[in-house]
SEKOLKE-878489 format. One record per residue (C-alpha): residue number from 1; residue in one letter; x, y, z. Coordinates in steps of 0.05 Angstrom, whole numbers, plus 5000, padded with zeros to 4 digits. Each point is the difference from the previous one (the first is absolute). Last residue first. Layout:
REM residues N
NURO;k;r;east;north;up
NURO;NUM;A;X;Y;Z
...
This chain:
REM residues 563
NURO;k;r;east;north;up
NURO;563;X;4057;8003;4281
NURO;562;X;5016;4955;5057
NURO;561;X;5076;5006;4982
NURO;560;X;4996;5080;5000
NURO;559;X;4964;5009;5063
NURO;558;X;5054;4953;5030
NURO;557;X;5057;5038;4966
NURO;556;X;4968;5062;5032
NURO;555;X;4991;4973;5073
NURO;554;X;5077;4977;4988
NURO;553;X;5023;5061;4990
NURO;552;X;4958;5034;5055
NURO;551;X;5034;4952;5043
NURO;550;X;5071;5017;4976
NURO;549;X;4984;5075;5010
NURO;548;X;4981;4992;5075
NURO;547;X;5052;4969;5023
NURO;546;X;5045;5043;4992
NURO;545;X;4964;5052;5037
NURO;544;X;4987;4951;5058
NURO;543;X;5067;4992;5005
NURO;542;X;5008;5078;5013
NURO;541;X;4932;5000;5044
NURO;540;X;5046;4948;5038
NURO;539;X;5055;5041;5020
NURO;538;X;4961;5071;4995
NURO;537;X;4954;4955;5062
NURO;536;X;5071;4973;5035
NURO;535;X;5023;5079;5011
NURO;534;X;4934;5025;5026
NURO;533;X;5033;5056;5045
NURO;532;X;5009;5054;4956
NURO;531;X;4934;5005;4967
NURO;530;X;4967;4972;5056
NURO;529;X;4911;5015;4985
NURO;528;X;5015;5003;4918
NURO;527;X;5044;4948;5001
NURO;526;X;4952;4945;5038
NURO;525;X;4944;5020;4950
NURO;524;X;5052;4983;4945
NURO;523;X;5013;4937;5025
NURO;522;X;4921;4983;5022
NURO;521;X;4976;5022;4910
NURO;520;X;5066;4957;4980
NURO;519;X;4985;4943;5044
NURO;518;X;4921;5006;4984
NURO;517;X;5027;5000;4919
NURO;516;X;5042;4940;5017
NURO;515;X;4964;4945;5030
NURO;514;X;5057;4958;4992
NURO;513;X;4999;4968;5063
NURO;512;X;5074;5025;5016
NURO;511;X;4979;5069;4980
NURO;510;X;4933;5000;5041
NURO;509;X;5052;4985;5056
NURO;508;X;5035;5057;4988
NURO;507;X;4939;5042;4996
NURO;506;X;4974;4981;5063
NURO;505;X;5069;5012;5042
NURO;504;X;5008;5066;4961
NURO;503;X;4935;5026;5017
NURO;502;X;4999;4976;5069
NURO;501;X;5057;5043;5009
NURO;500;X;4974;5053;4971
NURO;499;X;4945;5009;5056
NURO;498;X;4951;5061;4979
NURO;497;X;4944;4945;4999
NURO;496;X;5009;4983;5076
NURO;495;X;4954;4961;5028
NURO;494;X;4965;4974;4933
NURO;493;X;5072;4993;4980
NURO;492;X;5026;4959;5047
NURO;491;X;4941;4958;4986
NURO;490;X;5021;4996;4927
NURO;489;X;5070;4982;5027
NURO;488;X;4971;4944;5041
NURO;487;X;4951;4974;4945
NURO;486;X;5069;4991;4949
NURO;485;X;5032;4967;5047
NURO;484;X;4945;4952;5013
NURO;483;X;4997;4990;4917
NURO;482;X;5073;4983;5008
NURO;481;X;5010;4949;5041
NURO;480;X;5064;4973;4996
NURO;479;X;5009;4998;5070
NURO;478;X;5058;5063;4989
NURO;477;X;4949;5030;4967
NURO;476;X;4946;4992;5063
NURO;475;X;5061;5036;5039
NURO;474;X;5001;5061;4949
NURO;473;X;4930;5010;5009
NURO;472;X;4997;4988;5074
NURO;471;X;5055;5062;5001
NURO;470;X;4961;5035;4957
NURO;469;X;4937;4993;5047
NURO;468;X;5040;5021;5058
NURO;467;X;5022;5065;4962
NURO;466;X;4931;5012;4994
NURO;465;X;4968;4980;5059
NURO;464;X;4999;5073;5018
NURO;463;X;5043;5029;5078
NURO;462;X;4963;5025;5047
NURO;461;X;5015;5072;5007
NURO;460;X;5043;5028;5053
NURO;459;X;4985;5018;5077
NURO;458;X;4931;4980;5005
NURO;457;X;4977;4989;5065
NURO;456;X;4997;4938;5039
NURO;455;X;5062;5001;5046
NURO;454;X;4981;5074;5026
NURO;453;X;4919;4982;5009
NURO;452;X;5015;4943;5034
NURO;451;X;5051;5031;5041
NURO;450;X;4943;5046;5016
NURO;449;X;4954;4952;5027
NURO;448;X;5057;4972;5038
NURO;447;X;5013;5062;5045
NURO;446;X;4914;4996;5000
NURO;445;X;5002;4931;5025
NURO;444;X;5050;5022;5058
NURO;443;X;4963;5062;5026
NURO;442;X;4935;4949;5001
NURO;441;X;5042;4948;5038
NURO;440;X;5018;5051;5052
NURO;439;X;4933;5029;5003
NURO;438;X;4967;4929;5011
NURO;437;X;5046;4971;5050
NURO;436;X;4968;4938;5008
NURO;435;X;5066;4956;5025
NURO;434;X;4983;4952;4937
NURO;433;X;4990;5059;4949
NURO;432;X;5084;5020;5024
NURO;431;X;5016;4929;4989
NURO;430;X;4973;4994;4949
NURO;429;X;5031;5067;4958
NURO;428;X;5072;4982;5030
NURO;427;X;4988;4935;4961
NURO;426;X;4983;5030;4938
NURO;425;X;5067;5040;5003
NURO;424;X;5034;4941;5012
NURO;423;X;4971;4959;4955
NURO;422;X;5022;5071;4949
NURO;421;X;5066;4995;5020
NURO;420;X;5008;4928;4982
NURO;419;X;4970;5012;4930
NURO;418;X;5042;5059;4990
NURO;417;X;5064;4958;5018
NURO;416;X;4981;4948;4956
NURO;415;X;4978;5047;4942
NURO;414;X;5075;5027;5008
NURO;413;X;5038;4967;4943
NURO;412;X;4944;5020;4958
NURO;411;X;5017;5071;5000
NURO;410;X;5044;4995;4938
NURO;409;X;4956;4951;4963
NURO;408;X;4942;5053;5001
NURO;407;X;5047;5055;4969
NURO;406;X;5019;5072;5037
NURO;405;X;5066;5040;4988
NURO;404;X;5067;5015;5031
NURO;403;X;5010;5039;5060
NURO;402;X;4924;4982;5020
NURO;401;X;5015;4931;4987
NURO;400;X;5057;5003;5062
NURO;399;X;4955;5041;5037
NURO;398;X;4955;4940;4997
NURO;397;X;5041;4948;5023
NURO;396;X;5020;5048;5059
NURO;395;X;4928;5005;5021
NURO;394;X;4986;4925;4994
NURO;393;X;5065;4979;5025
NURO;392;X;4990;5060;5061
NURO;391;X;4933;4963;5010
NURO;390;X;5022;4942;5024
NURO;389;X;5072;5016;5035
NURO;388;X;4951;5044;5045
NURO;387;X;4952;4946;5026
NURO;386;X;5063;4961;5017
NURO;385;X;5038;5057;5033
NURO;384;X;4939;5013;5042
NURO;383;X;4975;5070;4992
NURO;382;X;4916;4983;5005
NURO;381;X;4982;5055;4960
NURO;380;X;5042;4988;4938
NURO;379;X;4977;4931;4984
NURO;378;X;4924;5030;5026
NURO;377;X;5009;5045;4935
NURO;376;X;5022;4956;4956
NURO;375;X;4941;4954;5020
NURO;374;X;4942;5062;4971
NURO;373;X;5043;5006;4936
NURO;372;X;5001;4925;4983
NURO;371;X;4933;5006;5025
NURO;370;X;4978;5043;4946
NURO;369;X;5045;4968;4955
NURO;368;X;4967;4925;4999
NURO;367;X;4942;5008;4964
NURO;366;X;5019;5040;4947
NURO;365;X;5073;4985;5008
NURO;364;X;4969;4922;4967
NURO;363;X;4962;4948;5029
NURO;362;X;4935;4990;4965
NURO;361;X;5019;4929;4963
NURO;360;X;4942;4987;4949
NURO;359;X;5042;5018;4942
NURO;358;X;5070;4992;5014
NURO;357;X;4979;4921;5026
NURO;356;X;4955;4988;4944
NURO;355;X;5060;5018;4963
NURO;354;X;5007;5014;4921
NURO;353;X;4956;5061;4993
NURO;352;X;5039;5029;5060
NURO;351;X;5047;5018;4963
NURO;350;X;4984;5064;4979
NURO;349;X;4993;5022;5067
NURO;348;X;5072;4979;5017
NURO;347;X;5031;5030;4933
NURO;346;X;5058;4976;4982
NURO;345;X;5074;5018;4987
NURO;344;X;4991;5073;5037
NURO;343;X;4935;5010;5037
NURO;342;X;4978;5043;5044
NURO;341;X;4960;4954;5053
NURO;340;X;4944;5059;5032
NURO;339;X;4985;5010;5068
NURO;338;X;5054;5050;5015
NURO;337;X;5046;4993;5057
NURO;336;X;5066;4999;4963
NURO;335;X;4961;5045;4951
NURO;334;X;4985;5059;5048
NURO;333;X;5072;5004;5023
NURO;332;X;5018;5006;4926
NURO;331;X;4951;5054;4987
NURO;330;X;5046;5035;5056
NURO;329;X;5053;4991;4980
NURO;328;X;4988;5030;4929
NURO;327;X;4970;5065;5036
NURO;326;X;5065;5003;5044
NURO;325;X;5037;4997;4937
NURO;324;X;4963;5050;4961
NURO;323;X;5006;5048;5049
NURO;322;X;5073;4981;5011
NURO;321;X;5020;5013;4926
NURO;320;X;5080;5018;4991
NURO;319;X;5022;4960;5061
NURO;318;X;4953;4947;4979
NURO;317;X;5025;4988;4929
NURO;316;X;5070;5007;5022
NURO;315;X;4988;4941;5040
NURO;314;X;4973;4960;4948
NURO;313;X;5049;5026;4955
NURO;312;X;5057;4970;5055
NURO;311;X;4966;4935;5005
NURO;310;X;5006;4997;4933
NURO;309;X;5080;5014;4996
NURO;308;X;4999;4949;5054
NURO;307;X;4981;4938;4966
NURO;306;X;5031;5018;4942
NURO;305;X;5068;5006;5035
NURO;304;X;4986;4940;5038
NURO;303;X;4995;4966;4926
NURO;302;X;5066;5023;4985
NURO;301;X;4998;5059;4951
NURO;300;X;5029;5021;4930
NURO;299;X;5005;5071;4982
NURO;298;X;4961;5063;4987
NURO;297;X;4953;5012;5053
NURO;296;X;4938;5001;4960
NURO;295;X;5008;4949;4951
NURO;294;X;5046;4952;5053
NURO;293;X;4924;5016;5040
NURO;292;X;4959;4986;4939
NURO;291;X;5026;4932;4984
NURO;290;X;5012;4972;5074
NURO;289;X;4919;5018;4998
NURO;288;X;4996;4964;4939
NURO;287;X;5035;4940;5014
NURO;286;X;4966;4983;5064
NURO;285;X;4935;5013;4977
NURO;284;X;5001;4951;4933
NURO;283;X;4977;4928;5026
NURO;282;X;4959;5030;5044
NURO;281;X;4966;5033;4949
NURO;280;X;4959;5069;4995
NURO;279;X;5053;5027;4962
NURO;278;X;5044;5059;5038
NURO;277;X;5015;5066;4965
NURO;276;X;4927;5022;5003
NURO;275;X;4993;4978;5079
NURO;274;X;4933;4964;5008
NURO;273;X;4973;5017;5071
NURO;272;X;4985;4945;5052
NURO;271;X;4971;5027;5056
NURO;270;X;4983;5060;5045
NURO;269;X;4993;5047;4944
NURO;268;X;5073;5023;4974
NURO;267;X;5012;5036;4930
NURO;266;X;5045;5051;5030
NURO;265;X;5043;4958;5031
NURO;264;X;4992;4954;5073
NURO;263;X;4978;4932;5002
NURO;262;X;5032;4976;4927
NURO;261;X;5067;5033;5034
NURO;260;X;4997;4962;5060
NURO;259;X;4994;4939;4961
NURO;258;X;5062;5016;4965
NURO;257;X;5040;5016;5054
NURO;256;X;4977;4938;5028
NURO;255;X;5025;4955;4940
NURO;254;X;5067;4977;5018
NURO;253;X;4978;4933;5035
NURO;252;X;5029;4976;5077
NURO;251;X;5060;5033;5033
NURO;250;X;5022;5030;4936
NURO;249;X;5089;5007;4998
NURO;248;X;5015;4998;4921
NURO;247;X;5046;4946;4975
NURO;246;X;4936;4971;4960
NURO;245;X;5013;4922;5012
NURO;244;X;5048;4994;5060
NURO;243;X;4966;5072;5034
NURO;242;X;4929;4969;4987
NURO;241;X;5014;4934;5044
NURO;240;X;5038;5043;5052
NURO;239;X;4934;5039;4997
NURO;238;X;4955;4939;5002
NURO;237;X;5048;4971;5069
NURO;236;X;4987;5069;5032
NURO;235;X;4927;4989;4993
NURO;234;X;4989;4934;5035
NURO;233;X;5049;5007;5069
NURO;232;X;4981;5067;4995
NURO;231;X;4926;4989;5025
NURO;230;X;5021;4960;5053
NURO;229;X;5053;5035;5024
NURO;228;X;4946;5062;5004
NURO;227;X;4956;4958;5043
NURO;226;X;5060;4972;5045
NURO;225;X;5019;5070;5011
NURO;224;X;4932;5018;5012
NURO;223;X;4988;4948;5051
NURO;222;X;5070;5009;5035
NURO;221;X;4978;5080;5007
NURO;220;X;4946;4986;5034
NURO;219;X;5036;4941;5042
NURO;218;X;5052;5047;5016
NURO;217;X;4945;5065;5016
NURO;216;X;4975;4955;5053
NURO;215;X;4920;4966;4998
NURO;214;X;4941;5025;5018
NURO;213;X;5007;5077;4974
NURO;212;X;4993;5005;4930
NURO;211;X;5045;5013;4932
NURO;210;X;5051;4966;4964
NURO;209;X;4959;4953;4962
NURO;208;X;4964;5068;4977
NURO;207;X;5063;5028;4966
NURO;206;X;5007;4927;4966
NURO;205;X;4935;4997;4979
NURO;204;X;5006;5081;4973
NURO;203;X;5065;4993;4965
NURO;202;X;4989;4926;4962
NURO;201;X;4937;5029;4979
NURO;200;X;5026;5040;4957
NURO;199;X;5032;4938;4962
NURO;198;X;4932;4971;4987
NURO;197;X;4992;5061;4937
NURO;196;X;5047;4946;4962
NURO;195;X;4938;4955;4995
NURO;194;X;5026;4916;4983
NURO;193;X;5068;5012;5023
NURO;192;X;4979;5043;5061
NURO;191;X;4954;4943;5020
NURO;190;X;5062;4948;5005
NURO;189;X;5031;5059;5045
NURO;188;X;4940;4997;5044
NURO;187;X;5000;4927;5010
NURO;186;X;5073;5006;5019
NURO;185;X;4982;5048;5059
NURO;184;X;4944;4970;5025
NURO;183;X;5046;4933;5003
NURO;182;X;5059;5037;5037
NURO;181;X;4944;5023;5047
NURO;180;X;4974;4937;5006
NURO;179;X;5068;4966;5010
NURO;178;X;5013;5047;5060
NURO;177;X;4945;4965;5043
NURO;176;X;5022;5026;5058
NURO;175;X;4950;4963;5061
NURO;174;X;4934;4977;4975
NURO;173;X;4962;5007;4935
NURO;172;X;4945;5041;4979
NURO;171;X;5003;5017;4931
NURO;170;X;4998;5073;4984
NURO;169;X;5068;5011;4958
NURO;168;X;4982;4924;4966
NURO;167;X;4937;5017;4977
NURO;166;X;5026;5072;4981
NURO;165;X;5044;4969;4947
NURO;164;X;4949;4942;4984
NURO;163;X;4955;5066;4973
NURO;162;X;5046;5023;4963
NURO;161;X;5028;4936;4971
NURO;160;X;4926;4979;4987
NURO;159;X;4979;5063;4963
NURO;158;X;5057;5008;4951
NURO;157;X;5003;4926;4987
NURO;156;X;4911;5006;4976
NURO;155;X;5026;5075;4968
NURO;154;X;5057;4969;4958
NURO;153;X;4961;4992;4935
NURO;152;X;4982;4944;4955
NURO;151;X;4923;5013;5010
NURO;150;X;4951;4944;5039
NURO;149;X;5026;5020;5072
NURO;148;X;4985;5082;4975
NURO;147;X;4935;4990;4997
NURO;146;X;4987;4954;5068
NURO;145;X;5027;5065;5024
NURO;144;X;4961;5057;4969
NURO;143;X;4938;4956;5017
NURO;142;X;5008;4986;5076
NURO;141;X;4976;4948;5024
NURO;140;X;5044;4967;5041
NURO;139;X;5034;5072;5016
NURO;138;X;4935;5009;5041
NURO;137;X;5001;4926;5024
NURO;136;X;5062;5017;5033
NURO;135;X;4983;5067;5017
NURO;134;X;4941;4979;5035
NURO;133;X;5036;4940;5039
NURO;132;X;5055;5050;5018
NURO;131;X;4952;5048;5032
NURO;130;X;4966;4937;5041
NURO;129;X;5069;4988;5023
NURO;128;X;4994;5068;5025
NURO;127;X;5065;5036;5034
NURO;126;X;5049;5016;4949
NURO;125;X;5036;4934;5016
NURO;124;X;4930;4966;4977
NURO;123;X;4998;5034;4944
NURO;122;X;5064;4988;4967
NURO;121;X;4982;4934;5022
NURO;120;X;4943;4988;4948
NURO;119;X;5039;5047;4951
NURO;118;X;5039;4945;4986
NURO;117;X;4944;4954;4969
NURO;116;X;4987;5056;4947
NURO;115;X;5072;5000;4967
NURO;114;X;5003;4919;5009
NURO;113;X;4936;5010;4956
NURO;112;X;5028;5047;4952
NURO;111;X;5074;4954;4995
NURO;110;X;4959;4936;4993
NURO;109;X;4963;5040;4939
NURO;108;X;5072;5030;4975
NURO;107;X;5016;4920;4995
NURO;106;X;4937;4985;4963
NURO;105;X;5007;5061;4951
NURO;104;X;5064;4975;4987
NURO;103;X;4995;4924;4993
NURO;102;X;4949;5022;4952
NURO;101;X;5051;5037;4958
NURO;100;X;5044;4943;4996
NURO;99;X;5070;5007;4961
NURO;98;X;5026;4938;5032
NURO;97;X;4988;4977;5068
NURO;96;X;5068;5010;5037
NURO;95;X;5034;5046;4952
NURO;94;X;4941;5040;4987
NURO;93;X;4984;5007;5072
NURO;92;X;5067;5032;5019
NURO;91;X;4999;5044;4932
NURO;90;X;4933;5027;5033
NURO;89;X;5034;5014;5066
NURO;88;X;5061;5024;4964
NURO;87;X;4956;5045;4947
NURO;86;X;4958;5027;5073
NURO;85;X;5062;5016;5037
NURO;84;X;5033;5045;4953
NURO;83;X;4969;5074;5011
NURO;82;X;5009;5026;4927
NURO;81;X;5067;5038;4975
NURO;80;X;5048;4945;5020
NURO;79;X;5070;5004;4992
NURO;78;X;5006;4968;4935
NURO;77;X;5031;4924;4980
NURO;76;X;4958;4947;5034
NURO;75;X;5025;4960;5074
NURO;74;X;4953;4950;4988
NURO;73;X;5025;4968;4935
NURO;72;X;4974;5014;4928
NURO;71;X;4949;4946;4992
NURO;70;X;4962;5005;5069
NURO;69;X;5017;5071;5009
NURO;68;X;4969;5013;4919
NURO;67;X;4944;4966;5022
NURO;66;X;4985;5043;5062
NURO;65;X;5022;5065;4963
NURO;64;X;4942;4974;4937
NURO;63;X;4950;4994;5048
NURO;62;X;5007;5064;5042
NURO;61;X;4999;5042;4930
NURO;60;X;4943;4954;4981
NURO;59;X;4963;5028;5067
NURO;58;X;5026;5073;5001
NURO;57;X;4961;5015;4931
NURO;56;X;4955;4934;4975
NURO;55;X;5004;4930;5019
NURO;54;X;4951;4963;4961
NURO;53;X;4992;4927;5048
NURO;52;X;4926;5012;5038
NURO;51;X;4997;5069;4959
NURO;50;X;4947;4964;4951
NURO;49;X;4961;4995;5066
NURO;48;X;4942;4945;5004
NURO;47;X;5028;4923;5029
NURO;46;X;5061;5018;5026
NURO;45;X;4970;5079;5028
NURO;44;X;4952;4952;5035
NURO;43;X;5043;4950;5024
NURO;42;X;5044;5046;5042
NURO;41;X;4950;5039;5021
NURO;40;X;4966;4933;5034
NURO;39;X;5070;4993;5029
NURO;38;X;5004;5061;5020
NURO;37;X;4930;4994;5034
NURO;36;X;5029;4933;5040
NURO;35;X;5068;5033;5017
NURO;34;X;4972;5051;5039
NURO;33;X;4944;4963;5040
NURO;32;X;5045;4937;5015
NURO;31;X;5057;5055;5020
NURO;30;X;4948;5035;5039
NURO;29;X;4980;4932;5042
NURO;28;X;5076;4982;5009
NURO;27;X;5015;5070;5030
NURO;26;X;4937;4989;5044
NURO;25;X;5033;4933;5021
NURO;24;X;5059;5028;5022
NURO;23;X;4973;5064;5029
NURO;22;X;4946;4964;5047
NURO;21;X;4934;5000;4980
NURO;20;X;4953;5052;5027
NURO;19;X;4952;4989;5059
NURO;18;X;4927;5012;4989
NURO;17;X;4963;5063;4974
NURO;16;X;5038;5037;4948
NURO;15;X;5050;5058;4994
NURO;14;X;5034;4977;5065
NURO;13;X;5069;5024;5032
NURO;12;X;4975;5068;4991
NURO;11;X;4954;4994;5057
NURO;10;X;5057;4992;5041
NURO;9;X;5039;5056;4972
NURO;8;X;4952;5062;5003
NURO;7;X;5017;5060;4971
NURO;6;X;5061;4970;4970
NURO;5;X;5076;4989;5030
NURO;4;X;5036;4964;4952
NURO;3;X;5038;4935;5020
NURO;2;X;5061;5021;5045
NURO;1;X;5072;4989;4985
């Protein structure tokens, strides 16, 4: 395979005056680099984030599965409806070190680093070892990621196993290595257990594996047999697992038709839309879409049958609305390349208050896109298979998000990949200044001028502090610190004053400090804004009501006794 072609290799070679390292110990240097500012993350969020062990949404559901693998037995009871590598991995680290979240957050930090170091010869079999040195420093510090390394969530194993999976495809190694394409191929399949979505890409890589000219169609084909083997040799063991416990044939989790559903109805932005038969729970989505499609249809249902009976009114919706559809796909495109984090279980701008690290770090798709853009583009131009099997995992990745729907943690599996793009698309850029071709280099800066322009805009709203804020409330509660709860909803507030659910959460605690005619004036106030939807503020403004006459009892016996 040849290294990508570029307007001008040689100079590419070097970004900076004097010889580079070589790969191993530039790898070492950008694990040192990566690891270091996770760590200092790491520390910070210990020492200042209420969140640091409150595990809200998708993060408590992930605890509690990894516990309940460790206590319950490993092979569980369900056919799995969430991706099931991340619970094991955590449930694998519980029963080794105990219930440790730091031992976590520190592992998922060796995983980021090892993450960044590998894109140092990613870049070198592309062509520019200087490239790879970029992109490994890039990815070093990059924000989103050194984020996501301190959260219990699978995007830090997401990320590695993808980007070890081309590692291995592109390695350079002599004679038939056939282990590496078995190895490729398994790495992938781990990666399709932690992001369902990864099993697209099992089509294209293997497609492409079977492509070029320099060596025979046998030893094409041999490579993406070997590749698919791989990948099998993980997955079809997880649906002969599912088939024992759930006697229902699902390859991996029976929740796609679901997810394709939330990505394509009439309510449908780009993202995550609340459903109004479906609670806004992990703990509770399952259930209620099996729920409303035995409602709808009439009769019980296998959880494939769920699966696909919302696939099928996802389809249905775009047969009967293409307009509408191609307009939703296209907002979609524009937020896999998007500047901006949307957030789902926390908010990455918001926390930033709690990391020097987040803070001061300004690596993000801001910074990066442009030439994530501008080094897709010379992937495609220079047609070698490696080159190609590169960006197609970046373009096929996000055609997969386009058929279902847009969050930060969902494209952060490939911030390695569009770090390494965009060294290489900075590279091309040097080496092109270096050879003094002035209107080239011009045309070129102005391509990425406007890349800047597309990643940067505003496609959807920044998202309030509010619902952040609440959440910090309810975590300083859970500290037993109450009077920092109650500044956190009252922030929430001053955001957002409309926001019932601050309401309720400020009220209820009122209630439990017995401050009980604020409780009753923030209950009531939460009633009048969610009527239908404030089910735990009529709860407690009911206790509150009983309450209430006892106390004015005992205000009047009190008068009466100090008479």
């Amino acid at each position: 395979m040849a290294a990508v072609s570029t307007s001008a290799a040689p100079a590419q070679q070097d970004l900076a005056a004097g010889p580079l390292p070589g790969a191993g110990a530039a790898s070492l240097f950008v694990l040192a680099v990566a690891l270091v500012l996770r760590l200092f993350h790491v520390l910070a969020i210990f020492r200042s984030s209420p969140f640091f062990d409150v595990l809200p949404g998708d993060l408590g559901a992930y605890d509690r599965w990894a516990q309940s693998i460790v206590q319950e037995g490993w092979l569980g009871k369900e056919i799995f409806y969430q991706d099931p590598l991340y619970p094991y991995f955590l449930a694998a680290i519980y029963s080794v070190l105990g219930r440790s979240l730091v031992a976590v957050y520190l592992i998922q930090s060796l995983l980021g680093a090892a993450t960044a170091s590998l894109l140092v010869p990613l870049g070198d079999r592309l062509g520019s070892r200087a490239a790879g040195l970029t992109a490994g420093l890039t990815y070093a510090a990059f924000a989103p990621a050194i984020f996501f390394d301190g959260l219990l969530l699978k995007s830090s194993l997401a990320s590695f196993l993808v980007t070890a999976c081309l590692a291995m495809l592109l390695a350079r190694s002599p004679g038939r290595p056939c282990w590496r394409q078995l190895a490729a191929g398994a790495l992938l399949g781990l990666a399709c257990l932690t992001r369902g979505n990864f099993l697209l890409l099992l089509p294209v890589l293997a497609g492409l594996l079977a492509l070029g000219r320099r060596t025979g169609l046998g030893g094409r084909l041999a490579a993406s047999t070997l590749f698919v083997a791989g990948s099998l040799a993980v997955l079809l063991p997880v649906m002969a697992r599912n088939y024992v416990v759930g006697h229902d044939l699902v390859l991996t989790t029976a929740q796609a038709g679901q997810n394709f559903f939330i990505g394509q109805n009439e309510r449908a932005t780009g993202t995550y839309v609340g459903l109004p038969f479906v609670r806004p729970d992990p703990l509770y989505e399952r259930q209620d879409f099996h729920r409303e499609a035995e409602r709808r249809l009439g009769r019980a249902l296998s959880p494939s049958e769920v699966s696909r009976y919302w696939l099928e009114e996802g389809l249905r919706f775009i047969r009967e609305n293409p307009k509408r559809f191609a307009a939703l796909s296209w907002r979609k495109v524009q937020l896999y390349f998007n500047f901006y984090e949307i957030a789902d279980n926390h908010n990455f701008y918001f926390h930033r208050r709690y990391s020097p690290v987040l803070a001061f770090s300004p690596v993000t798709f801001a910074l990066v896109g442009p030439f994530w853009l501008w080094g897709l583009a010379v992937l495609i131009r220079s047609r070698t298979r490696p080159a190609l099997l590169m960006a197609a995992t970046q373009l096929a990745y996000g055609l997969t998000l386009v058929a279902f729907y847009i969050f930060d943690r969902y494209r952060a599996p490939m911030a390695p990949l569009a770090c390494l793009a965009a060294g290489i698309g900075l590279a091309d850029l040097v080496a092109v200044a270096r050879q003094r071709r002035w209107p080239r280099l011009a045309g070129q800066l102005a391509l990425v001028g406007l890349a800047a322009v597309f990643v940067n805009h505003t496609v959807i709203p920044a998202f309030d502090f509010s619902h952040s804020l609440v959440d910090q409330g309810i975590a300083f509660e859970m500290k037993g610190q109450p009077e920092k709860a109650l500044a956190s909803y009252q922030e929430a507030l001053a955001v957002q004053p409309l926001y019932a659910r601050a309401w309720e959460r400020r009220g209820r605690l009122e209630l439990g400090l017995g401050r009980l005619d604020e409780a009753r004036a923030s209950l009531r106030r939460a009633l009048e804004l969610d009527p239908r939807g404030a089910q735990e503020a009529r709860r407690s403004l009911w206790h509150l009501e009983q309450r209430l006459p006892r106390r004015e009892q005992q205000e009047s016996q009190g008068g009466s006794e100090s008479r």
